[in-house]
N, C-alpha and C positions, 0 to 999 in steps of 0.2 A: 831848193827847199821843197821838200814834198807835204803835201797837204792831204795827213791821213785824219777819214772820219771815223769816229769812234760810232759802234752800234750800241744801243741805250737800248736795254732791256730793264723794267719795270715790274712792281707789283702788277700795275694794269692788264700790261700785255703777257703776264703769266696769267689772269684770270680769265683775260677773251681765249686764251689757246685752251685753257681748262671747259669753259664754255664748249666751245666748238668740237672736241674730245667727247664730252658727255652727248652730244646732241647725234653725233655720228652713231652711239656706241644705242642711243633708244633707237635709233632708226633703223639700224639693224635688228634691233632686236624685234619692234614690232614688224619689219616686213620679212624678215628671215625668220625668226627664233619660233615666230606662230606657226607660220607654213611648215615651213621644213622640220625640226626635230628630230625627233628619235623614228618616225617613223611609226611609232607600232599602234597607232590610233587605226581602225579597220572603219572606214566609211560604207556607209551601205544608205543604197535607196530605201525608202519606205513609204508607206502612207501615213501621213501622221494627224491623228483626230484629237481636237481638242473643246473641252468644253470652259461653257463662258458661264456665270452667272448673273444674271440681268437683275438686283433687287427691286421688289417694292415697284412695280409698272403694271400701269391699267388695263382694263381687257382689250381696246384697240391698240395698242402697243404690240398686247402678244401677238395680236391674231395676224399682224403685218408680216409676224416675220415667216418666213411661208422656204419648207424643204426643197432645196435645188437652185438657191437664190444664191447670187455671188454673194459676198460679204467682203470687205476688206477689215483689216485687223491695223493696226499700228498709227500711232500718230506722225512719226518722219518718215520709217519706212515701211514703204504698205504690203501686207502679206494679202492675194487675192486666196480666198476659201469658198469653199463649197459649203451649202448648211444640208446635213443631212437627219438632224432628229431636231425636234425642238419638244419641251416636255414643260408643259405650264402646271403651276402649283400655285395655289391661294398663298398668298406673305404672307410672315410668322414674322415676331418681332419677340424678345426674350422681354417679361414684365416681372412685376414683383404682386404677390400675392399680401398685402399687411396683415391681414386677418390671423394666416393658418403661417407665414413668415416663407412660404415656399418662392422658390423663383422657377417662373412654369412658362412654355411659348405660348401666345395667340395669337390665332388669326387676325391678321388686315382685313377692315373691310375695304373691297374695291382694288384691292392690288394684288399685285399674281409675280411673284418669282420664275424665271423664264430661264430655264438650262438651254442655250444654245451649242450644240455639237456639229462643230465644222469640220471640215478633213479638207486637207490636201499635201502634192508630192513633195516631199521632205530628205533631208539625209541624217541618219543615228550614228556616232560615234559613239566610243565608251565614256566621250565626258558630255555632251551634249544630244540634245535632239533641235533641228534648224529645219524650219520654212525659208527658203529662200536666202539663205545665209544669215539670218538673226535668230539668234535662240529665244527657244521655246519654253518654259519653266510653270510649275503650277504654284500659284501666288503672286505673278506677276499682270499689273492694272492691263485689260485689254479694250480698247478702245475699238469699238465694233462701229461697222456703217453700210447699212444695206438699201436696197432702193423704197423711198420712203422712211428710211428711218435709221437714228443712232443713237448708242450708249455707249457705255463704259463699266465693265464689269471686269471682277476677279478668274483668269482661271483656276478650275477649281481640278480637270483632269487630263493628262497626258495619255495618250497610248498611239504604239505604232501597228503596220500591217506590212510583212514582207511584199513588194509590187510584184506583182506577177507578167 
C-alpha cells in the first residue's frame, strides 16, 4: 500500500508567494530601474551655490557667520559647504496699516535677515542638481551649522558653475 501525500496549496500560501513577487519586483526597481534606465540623463560636475535664508536673528548671530567658514547643511545627511557671501538685512515682517486699510512691510527692530551663500562640488542632471548625492531644491527647510552657531532656514536660490 503506498502512502501518497497530497500537497495542500491555500488562499495563504498564494498570498506569501504574492507577497514575495511584489517585494522582489520594488527591489528591482529601486536598485536597477534608478540607476540604470534609459540612459539619456547627461551628468556633469559643477559647482553648485546655494543660498539660505536665516529670518528675524540678532546682530551677534549675523556677525558669527564669517566668509570661508565650513558649514554643514542637512539634518541626517550632512552636506559639508563652503560660505562664500553672507549679506545682512534689517527684518521686515508684513503688517497691517488700520487707518489708510494698506498692508505695507516694517522693519524689526534688532533683527537682521541673513542670506547665507554657500557653494560646493556638486553633479547637474536634467532632473536634478545634488551635493553629494541628495538633491538640492529651492523651497526646501535647510538646517545650517557652522562653528559657533546654528539655524534653519529656507533655500531661497540654486545656481551652478561649470568646474574647471
Amino acid at each position: 500500500m503506498e502512502n501518497k501525500k497530497k500537497i495542500k496549496f491555500n488562499g495563504m500560501d498564494l498570498f506569501i508567494v504574492l507577497v514575495i513577487v511584489a517585494i522582489v519586483i520594488v527591489a528591482i526597481y529601486f536598485f536597477v530601474g534608478k540607476s540604470g534606465g534609459s540612459g539619456s540623463a547627461e551628468t556633469s560636475n559643477v559647482v553648485v551655490r546655494t543660498t539660505v535664508e536665516l529670518k528675524a536673528k540678532d546682530e551677534s548671530y549675523a556677525e558669527a557667520i564669517k566668509v570661508g567658514d565650513k558649514v554643514m547643511i542637512g539634518e541626517k545627511e550632512k552636506i559639508t559647504t563652503t560660505v562664500e557671501k553672507v549679506e545682512v538685512n534689517p527684518a521686515k515682517t508684513l503688517g497691517y496699516d488700520i487707518i489708510d486699510g494698506r498692508a505695507l512691510n516694517s522693519e524689526v527692530q534688532n533683527e537682521y535677515d541673513v542670506l547665507v551663500t554657500v557653494a560646493a562640488n556638486g553633479t547637474e542632471t536634467d532632473k536634478s542638481i545634488e551635493i553629494d548625492g541628495i538633491p538640492i531644491r529651492v523651497g526646501y527647510n535647510a538646517v545650517m551649522f557652522g562653528k559657533g552657531w546654528s539655524s534653519s532656514g529656507y533655500i531661497i536660490g540654486v545656481d551652478t558653475d561649470a568646474k574647471q
